[in-house]
N, C-alpha and C positions, 0 to 999 in steps of 0.2 A: 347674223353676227352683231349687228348693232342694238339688237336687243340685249343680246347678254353685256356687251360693253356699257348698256346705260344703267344695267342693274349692279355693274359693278361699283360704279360711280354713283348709286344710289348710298348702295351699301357707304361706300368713303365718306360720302359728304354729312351722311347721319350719326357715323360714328367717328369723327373725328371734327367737322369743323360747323355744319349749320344745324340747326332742327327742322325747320319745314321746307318743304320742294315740293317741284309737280312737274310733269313736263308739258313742254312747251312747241310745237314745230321740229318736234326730236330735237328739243335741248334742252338740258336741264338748267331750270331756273330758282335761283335761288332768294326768295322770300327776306329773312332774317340771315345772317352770319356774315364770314368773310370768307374769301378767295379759298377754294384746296389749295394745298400744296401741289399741283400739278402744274406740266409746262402743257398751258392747252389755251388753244384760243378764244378769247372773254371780250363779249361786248357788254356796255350797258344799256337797257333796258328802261325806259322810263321808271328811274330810281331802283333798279333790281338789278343782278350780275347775272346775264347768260353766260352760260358754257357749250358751243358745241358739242359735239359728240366726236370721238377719234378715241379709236385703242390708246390704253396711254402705257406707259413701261413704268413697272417699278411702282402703280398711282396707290396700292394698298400692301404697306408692309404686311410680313406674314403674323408678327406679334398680337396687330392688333385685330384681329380675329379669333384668338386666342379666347377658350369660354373661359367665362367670369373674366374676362382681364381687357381692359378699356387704355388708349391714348387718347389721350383730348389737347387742342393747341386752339386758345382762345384769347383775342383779346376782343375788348369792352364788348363783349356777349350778355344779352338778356338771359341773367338767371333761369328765368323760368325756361326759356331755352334750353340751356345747358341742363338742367332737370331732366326735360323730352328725352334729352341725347344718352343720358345713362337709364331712363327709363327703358328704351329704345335697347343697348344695347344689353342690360342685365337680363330683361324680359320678364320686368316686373312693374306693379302701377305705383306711381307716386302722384301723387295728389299736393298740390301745393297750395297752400293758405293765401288771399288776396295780398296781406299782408306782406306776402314775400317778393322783394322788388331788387333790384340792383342790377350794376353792369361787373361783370366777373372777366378776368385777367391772370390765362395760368396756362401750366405747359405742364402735363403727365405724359407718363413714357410706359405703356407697359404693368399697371396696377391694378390689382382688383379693387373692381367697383363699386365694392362697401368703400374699400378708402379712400375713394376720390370724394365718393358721396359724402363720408363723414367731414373732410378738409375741408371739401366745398362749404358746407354749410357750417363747421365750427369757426373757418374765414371771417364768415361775415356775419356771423352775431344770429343764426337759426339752427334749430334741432328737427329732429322727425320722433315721430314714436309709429311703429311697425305693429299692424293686429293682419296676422296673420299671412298674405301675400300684397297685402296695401301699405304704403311706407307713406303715413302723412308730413310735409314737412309745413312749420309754420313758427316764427317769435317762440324763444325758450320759456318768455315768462308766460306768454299762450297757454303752450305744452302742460308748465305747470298750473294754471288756471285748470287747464280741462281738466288734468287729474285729479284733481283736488275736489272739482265739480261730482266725478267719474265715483270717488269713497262716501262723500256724502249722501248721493243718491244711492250708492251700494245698504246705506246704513238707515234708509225710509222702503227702500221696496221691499215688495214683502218675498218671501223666502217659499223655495219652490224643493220638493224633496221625490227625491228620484231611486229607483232600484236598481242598482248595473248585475247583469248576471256575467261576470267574466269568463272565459273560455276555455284560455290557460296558465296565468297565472295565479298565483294563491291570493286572497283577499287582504292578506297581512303584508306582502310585500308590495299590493297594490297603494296600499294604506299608505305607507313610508313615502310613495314619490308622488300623494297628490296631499294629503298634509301641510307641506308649505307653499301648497299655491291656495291654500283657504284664507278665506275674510274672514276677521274676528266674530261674527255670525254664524258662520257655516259649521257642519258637525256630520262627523263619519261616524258611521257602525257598521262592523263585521257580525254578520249573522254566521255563529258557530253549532255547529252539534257537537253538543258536549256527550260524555259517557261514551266514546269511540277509544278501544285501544290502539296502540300503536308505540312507535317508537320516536326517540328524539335524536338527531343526528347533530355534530357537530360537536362545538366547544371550543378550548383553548388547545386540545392536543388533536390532531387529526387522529381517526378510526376510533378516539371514544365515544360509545352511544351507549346508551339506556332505556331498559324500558318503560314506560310510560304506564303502562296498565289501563286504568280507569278514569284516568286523569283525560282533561282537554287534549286537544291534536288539533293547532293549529292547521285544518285542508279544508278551509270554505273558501268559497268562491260567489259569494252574494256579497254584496256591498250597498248600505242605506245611505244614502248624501244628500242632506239637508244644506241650500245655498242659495244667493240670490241669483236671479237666472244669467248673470254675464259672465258673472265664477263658475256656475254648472256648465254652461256652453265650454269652458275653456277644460273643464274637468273632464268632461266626456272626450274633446280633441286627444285629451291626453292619456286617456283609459284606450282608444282606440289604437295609440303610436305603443303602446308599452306592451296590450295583450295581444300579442303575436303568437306564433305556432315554434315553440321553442326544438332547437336540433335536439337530436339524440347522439350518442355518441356507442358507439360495441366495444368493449375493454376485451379482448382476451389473454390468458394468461397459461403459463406452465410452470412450475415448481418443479427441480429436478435437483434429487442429491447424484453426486459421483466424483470417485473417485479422484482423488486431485493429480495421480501417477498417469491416472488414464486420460485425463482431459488433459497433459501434455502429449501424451503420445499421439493423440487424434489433433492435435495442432493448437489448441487450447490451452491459453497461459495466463494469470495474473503477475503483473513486476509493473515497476516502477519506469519511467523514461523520463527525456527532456520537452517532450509536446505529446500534446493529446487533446482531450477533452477539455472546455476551460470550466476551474474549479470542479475537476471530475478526483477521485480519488484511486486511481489506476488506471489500467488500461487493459481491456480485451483484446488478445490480437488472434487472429485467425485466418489462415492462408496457407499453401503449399505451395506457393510462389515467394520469389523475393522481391516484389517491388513494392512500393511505399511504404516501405515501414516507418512505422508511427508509433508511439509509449502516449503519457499520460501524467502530470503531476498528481502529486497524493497531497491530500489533506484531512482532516478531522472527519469523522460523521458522527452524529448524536442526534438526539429529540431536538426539530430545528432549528440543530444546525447549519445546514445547506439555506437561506433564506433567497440567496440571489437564483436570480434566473438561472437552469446550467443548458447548454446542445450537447449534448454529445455530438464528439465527431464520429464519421464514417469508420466501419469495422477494416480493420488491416492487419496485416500479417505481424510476426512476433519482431520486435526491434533488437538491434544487437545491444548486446551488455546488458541484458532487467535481472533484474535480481527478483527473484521468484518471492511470494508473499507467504511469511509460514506462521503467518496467526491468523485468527478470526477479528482482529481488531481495525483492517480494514477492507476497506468494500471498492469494489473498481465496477463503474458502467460505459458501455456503449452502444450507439445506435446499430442496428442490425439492417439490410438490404432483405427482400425477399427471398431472394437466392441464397444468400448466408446464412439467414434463420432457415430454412429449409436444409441445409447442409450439416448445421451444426444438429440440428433436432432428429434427422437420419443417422450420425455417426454417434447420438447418444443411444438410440433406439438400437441400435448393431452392439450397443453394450450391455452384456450381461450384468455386470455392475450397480450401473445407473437404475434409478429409481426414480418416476417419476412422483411425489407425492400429488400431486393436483393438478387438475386444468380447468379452472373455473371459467367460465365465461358469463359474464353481464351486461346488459342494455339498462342505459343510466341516461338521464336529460345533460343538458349543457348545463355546469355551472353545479351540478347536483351530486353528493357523496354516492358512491357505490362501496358497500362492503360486503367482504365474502368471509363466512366461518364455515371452517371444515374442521372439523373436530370433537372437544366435550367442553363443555360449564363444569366444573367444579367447585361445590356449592363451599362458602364457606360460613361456617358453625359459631354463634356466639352464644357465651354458655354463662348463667347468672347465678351465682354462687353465696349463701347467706352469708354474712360475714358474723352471725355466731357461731353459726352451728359447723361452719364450714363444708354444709351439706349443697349438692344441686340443686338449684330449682327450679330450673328450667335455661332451655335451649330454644334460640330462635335463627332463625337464617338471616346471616349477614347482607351477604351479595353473592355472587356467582364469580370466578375466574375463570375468564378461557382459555383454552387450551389446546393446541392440535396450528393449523394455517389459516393466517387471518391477512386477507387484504381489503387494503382501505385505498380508493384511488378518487380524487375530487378531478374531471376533465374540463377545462374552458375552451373553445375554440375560439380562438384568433384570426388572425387576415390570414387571408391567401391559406386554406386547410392546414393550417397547423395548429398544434395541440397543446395548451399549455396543463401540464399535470400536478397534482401534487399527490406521491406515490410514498405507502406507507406497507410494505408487506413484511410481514412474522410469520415464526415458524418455533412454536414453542412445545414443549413435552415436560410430563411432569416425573421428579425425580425421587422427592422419598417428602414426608410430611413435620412440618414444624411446630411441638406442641407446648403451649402454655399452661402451664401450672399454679396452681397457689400454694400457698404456705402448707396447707394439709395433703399435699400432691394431686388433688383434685384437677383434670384438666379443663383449662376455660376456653381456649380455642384451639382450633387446628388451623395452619397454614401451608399451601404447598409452594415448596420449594421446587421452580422452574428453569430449565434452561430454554433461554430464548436465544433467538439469532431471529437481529430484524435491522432496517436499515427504512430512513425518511429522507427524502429528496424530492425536487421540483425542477422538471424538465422541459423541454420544447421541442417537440416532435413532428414530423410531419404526416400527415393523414396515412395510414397504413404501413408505417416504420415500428421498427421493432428496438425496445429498448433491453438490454439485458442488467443484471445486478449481479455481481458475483465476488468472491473472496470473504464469502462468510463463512467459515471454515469449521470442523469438531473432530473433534480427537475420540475414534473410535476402538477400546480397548479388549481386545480379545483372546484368550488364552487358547493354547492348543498343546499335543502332546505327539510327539514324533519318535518312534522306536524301528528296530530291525523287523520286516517282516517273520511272521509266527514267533521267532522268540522272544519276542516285543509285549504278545499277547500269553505266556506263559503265567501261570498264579504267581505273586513273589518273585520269580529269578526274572521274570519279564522286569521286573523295575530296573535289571540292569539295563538292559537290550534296549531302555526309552530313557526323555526328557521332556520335559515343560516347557513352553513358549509362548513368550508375553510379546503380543503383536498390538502396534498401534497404528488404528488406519486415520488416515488425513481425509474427510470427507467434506466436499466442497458444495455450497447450496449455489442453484442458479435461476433467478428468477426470470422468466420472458416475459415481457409486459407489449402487446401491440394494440395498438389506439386506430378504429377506425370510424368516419363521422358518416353517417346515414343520412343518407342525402332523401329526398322526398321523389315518389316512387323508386328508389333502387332496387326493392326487391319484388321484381318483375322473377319471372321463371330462369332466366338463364343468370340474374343474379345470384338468385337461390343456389343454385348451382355451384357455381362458382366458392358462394360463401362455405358451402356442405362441404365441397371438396377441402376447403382450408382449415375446415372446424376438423376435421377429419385426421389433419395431418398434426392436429395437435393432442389426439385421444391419448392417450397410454399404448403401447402395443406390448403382445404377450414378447416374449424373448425367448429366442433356443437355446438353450441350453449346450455347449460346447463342452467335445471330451478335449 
């Protein structure tokens, strides 16, 4: 028992009131400081404060044990003491210049012990400079002395040039965050292989790329760093903290058209309410219960326009009073559950209707564009025309358009598995061609005329939540012809016995976007499993056919 009691009283007296101790006859005696704050019995010692030993109540509040966070109650305390005491409790070395002298007078409560450190020493007239787990402190004009010494000599030694072979990040983006830690001296080179094709991702609009062909492709991974050897030592610390083993992240998706009559009848609505999602532009409700009902404010969607962060809120049932959504002009999302994306993606499958157009799936890095084409390029034609003769004279290939289901989804993972997205999907077809002429009707291009339905937003999900997009809507126009049987189908007198019927169907697109981050070995065998069985449940299924 009185062992632990003196290490408790060890602990107190070194982080709160003296710097050195030792025991004594089983009692702790104290060297340098003054009295704990304890009610305990104190002799002195030829010029030194014993303390007995006795269980004490209440002798270490709980605060100050608290990591990184220190109280100190000192008066006229040798500095350099009071140094030990936060060395002691931060669990870091601090080195103190001879220079540093004084009796220090102060009461903290509860503060991290960068701040005390910093007050302590900005008090009285001293600075530190920190190289890496050593915090030297000594005189500011010192501090700046050394440095000063530190550039000079950076600018006579001689220069030392080193090859980093990086692991996993790119050379180029290594480039960017040791660049400003170089000496006017020092010089980087990216060794590239050039004549590699490939593509370019990015830009100012998410999902536009191009292809690159023949040209450079920024993917090396060798790095030449020419520098003197105190800058190189610190370049390398920092080549090691940055090339790490980046996550991966698994995007899966579904694209399904249906019917907008039928997605109410299976419990499936887009309208308008008083709460929902913040800055969402609808609400998905979905349940055969009535409890929680929940809506959705609407607002704008365009080429980024969403810029702020959005959550969707949790999927809920249909709220009373929505006013159902009967254009394509706007878009409503919400987060999905397991169990309700499994629910909703079964009662679309039971539909003869529905359509799925795609179920892309992609493994994409953290931080890294994934897109998906399903579809055609549709080349477009530019055509060079004399302006005497107003004859051809040739045709060359502009660029390509695409066409058919394009998704562009950029994923970052955030704290605690959540997912931050920025999600770009389309769904375009092309409808008749638009051609340009000259004076002498000669055509000089062609242009296809496209209907699109696509929607750009930036979400926050959580690892394995399912976001849905929907109220993209098209008006599907189709004729038919209804008469009496057989004298319906007579030559001639049948046209009495029938009519014509102009039908317009409302066809609603619904995109399932689910984000899950691949954790390092996940897929062991009974992951696999698990993931198969889920890939599984998002394939297409054939449908029966119903009399």
């Amino acid at each position: 028992m009185k062992q632990k009691i003196v290490k408790l009283l060890v602990l107190m007296a070194v982080g709160v009131v003296c710097a050195e101790s030792y025991f004594k006859n089983c009692s702790l005696v104290f060297a340098q400081g003054n009295m704990p704050q304890a009610n305990l019995p104190a002799s002195e010692v030829s010029g030194t404060m014993a303390i007995a030993v006795e269980e004490p109540k209440d002798v270490v509040p709980e605060e100050i044990l608290a990591p990184g966070r220190i109280t100190l109650d000192f008066k006229d305390a040798d500095i350099r003491s009071v140094l030990k005491v936060i060395s002691y409790k931060a669990g870091t070395n601090i080195v103190s210049s001879p220079d540093v002298q004084g009796s220090v007078t102060m009461k903290l409560t509860n503060v991290p012990w960068q701040d005390a450190l910093k007050v302590i020493l900005s008090t009285y007239g001293y600075g530190y400079d920190q190289k890496d787990s050593i915090i030297m402190v000594a005189p500011i004009d010192k501090l700046t002395e050394q440095k000063k010494q530190e550039v000079e000599l950076a600018q006579v030694q001689p220069t030392m040039t080193e090859v980093f072979l990086l692991k996993y990040i790119d050379a180029s983006d290594a480039k960017k965050a040791i660049e400003p830690q170089m000496s006017g001296r020092g010089k980087i080179t990216i060794v590239e292989a050039t004549g590699q094709a490939g593509w370019e991702f990015g830009g100012s609009d998410v999902g536009k790329r191009q292809r690159v062909g023949q040209e450079t492709v920024s993917r090396s991974k060798t790095l030449i760093i020419t520098e003197v050897p105190p800058v190189l030592d610190s370049i390398r610390k920092l080549i090691a903290e940055i090339d790490t083993k980046p996550q991966q992240i698994l995007i899966e998706a579904r694209i399904v058209e249906a019917n907008k009559d039928r997605l109410r009848d299976i419990g499936v609505d887009w309208g308008t309410g008083s709460a929902g999602a913040s800055s969402s532009t609808g609400a998905l409700t979905f349940s055969p219960s009535s409890k929680n009902r929940s809506g959705a404010d609407t607002t704008q969607v365009g080429a980024h326009a969403l810029s702020d962060l959005i959550t969707p809120t949790s999927f809920g049932p249909k709220a009373q009073g929505l006013t159902t959504i009967n254009t394509g002009l706007r878009v409503a999302f919400r987060k999905l559950t397991g169990a309700q994306f499994e629910a909703i993606l079964h009662a679309l499958d039971e539909d003869v209707t529905a359509n799925t157009l795609s179920a892309p799936r992609i493994l994409t890095l953290n931080n890294q564009e994934a897109a998906i084409l399903v579809g055609q390029k549709y080349p477009l034609i530019k055509t060079d025309v004399s302006t005497e003769s107003g004859k051809i004279t040739g045709s060359t290939l502009d660029k390509y358009q695409d066409i058919g289901i394009q998704l562009n989804v950029v994923p970052q993972i955030s704290d605690k598995d959540f997912i931050n997205m920025i999600i770009h999907p389309a769904v375009t077809s092309f409808t008749e061609t638009l051609e340009v002429k000259s004076d002498s009707g000669a055509t000089l291009s062609k242009f296809p005329i496209i209907n699109t339905r696509e929607a750009e937003t930036q979400v926050l999900l959580k690892d394995g939540e399912t976001i849905v997009i929907g109220g993209l809507l098209k008006d599907v126009k189709s004729k038919g012809r209804v008469g009496v049987p057989f004298l319906g189908s007579i030559p001639l007198i049948g046209l009495l016995f029938q009519r014509q019927t102009d039908d317009i169907e409302k066809v609603d697109l619904l995109i399932f976007i689910t984000a899950h981050i691949v954790k390092e070995g996940e897929f062991d065998e009974a992951s696999i499993a698990t993931l198969e069985e889920r890939l599984n449940t998002l394939k297409p299924k054939k449908k029966k056919k119903h009399n």
